[in-house]
RODO-2510 file (C-alpha; in nm, 4 decimals, decimal comma):
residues 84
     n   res          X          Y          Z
     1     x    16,2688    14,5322     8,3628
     2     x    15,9344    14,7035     8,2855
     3     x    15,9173    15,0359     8,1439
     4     x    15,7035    15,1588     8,4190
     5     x    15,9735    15,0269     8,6264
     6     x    16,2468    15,2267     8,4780
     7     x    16,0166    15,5524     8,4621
     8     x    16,0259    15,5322     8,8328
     9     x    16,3910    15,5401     8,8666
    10     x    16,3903    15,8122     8,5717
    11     x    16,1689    16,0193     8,7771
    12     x    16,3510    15,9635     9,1360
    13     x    16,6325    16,0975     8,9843
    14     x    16,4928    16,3931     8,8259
    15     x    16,3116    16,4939     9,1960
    16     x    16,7159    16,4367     9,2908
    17     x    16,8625    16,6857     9,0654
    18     x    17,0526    16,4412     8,8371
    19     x    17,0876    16,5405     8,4690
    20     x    16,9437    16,2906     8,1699
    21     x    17,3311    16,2087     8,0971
    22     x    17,4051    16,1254     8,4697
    23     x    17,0922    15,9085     8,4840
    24     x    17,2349    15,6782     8,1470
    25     x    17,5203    15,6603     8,3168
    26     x    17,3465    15,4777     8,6659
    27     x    17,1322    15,3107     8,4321
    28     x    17,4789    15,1602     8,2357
    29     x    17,6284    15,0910     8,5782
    30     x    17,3396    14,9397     8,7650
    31     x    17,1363    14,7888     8,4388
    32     x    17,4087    14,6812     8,1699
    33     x    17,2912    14,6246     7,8349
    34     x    16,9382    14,5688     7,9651
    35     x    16,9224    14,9216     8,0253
    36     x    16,6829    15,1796     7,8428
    37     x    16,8176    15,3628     7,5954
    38     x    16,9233    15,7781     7,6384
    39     x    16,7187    15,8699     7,4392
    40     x    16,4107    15,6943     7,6453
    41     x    16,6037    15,8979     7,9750
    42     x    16,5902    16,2490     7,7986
    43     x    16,2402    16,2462     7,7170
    44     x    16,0633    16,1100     8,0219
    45     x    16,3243    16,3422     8,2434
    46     x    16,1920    16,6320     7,9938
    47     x    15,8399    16,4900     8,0361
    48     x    15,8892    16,5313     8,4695
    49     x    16,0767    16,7816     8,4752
    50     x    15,7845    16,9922     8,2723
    51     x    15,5175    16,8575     8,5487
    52     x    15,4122    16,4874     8,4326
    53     x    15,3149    16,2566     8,6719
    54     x    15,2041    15,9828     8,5815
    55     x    15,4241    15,6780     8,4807
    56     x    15,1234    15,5889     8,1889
    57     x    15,2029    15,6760     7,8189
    58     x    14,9417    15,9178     7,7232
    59     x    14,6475    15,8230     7,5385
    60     x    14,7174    15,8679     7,1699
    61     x    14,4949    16,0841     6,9579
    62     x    14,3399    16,0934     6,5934
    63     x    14,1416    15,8990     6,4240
    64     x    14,0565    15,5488     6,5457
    65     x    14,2240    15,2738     6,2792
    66     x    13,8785    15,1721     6,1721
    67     x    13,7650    15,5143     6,0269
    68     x    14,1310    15,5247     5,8353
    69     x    14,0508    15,2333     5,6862
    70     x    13,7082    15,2904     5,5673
    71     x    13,8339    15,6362     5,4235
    72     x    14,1144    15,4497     5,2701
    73     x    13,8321    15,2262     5,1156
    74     x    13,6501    15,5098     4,9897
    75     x    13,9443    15,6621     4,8050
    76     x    14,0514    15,3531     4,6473
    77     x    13,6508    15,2680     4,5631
    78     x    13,6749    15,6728     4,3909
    79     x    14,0196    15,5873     4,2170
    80     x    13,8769    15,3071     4,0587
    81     x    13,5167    15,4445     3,9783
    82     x    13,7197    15,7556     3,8019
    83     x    13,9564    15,5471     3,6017
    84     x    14,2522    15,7193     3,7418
***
């Protein structure tokens, strides 16, 4: 199953009341070892219980890969240059 998939049932059972534990446990029952893990359940039933709505991981922030790597350059071109 998708993830998006199982935030849906993760978040139809948090509109129904059901603790995190209670959802593992219909996710065990219905889903077997193809289930999500808890700890997947606690934090997107934290994450709707708090007001979240979409099923969408949130953008990630910081520094884009490509500026980390040209600082990284920089450092190692100083290291060098210093004779550290």
């Amino acid at each position: 199953m998708d993830k998006i998939e199982y935030r849906v049932v993760i978040k139809f059972f948090v509109k129904e009341g059901l603790m995190p534990n209670e959802i593992h446990s219909k996710f065990i029952e219905f889903y077997g070892d193809s289930s999500t893990s808890f700890s997947t359940i606690k934090k997107w039933a934290a994450e709707f219980k708090c007001g979240h709505t979409s099923l969408e991981d949130d953008p990630h922030e910081g520094r884009p890969k490509v500026q980390h790597q040209k600082s990284l350059n920089k450092c190692m071109t100083w290291y060098w240059m210093t004779g550290r």
